[in-house]
Structures are given as structure tokens and as C-alpha cells.
N, C-alpha and C positions, 0 to 999 in steps of 0.2 A: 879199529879192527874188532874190537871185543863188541860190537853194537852191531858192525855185520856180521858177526857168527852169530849171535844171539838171534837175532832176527831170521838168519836164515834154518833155523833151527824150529822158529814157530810159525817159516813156512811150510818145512818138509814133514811136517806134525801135521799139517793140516789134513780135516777129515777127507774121503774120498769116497766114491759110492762103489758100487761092488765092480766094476767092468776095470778100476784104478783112476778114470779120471777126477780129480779136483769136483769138490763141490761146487756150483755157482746159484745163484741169487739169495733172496734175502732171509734169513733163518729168523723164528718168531721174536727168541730173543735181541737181535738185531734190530726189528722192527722195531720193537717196543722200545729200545735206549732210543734209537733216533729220533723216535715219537717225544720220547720224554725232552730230549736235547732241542728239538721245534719248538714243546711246550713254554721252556725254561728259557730260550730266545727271544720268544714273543713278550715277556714281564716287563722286559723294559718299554716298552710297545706300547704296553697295557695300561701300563702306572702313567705314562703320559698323556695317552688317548682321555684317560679317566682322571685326571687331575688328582688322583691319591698317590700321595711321597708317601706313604707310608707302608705300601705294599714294597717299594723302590729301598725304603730303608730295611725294613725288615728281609727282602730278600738277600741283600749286601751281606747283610749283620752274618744270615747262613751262610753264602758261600766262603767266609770269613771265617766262620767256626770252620767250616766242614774243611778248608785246606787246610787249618793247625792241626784236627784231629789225624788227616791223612799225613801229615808229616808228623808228628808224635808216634802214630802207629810207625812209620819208617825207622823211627830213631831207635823206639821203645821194643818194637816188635824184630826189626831184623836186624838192627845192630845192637841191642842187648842193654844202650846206654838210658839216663838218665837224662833228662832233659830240664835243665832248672829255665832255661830259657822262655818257654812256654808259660811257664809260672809266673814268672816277670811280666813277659807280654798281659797274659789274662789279668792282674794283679792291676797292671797298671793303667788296664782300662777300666777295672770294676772300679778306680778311684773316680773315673770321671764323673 
């Protein structure tokens, strides 16, 4: 219930142009994530076509970082806590 209010809440937000109907096609910023989201599809693609693991590892390694930081920011930022957890994790990979 609380996921269809919410959601229906950042439909009725949605922009409109002056006559009241709804916007439709694709706005720049739009363009551009999905451009990026094609890009970032294609690396696996790429790193096999090309025979370099190491493009394949090092992209892993980021999307690895980048979901701790976004959940650290979740924990840190909108619920207020501390997270010893992410320390551990980071901690116990930098033994490797």
C-alpha cells in the first residue's frame, strides 16, 4: 500500500505542458542515463570481444564500490546510523 501511494504521487507530480496534458517523449537527461546504461551494458561485450579480464575486473571491483557507498549513504544519510558493517566488509577485503 505505501509503494502504491508513493508511486502514485510521483505520477501526479509529473510535469505537464501548458494546455495540462502529461509530457511525452524523451527529455535530454533521459537520453543521456540511457545512453550511459547502453554504454555500461556493452563492457561485458567488450572485455570479451577483446580478450582483456582486466577491464571485466576492474569494472566488477566499481559496481561493488558504488552499491556499498549507495547503501552506506542509505544507512548514514537517511537513517541517521552508523554502519560498522561496511568496515568489516572493506576491512576484510583489503586483507586479501
Amino acid at each position: 500500500m505505501l509503494i502504491y501511494t508513493l508511486m502514485r504521487r510521483c505520477w501526479s507530480s509529473a510535469e505537464s505542458i501548458p494546455d495540462g496534458s502529461p509530457m511525452s517523449g524523451l527529455s535530454p537527461r533521459n537520453a543521456f542515463v540511457a545512453g550511459v546504461i547502453a554504454i555500461l551494458a556493452l563492457v561485458p561485450v567488450y572485455a570479451e570481444a577483446s580478450g582483456n579480464t582486466f577491464i571485466m575486473s576492474l569494472f566488477t571491483r566499481i559496481v561493488i564500490l558504488a552499491i556499498a557507498a549507495v547503501s552506506l549513504n542509505l544507512i548514514m544519510g537517511f537513517g541517521g546510523m552508523v554502519s560498522f558493517g561496511h568496515a568489516v566488509y572493506l576491512g576484510i577485503g583489503a586483507m586479501r
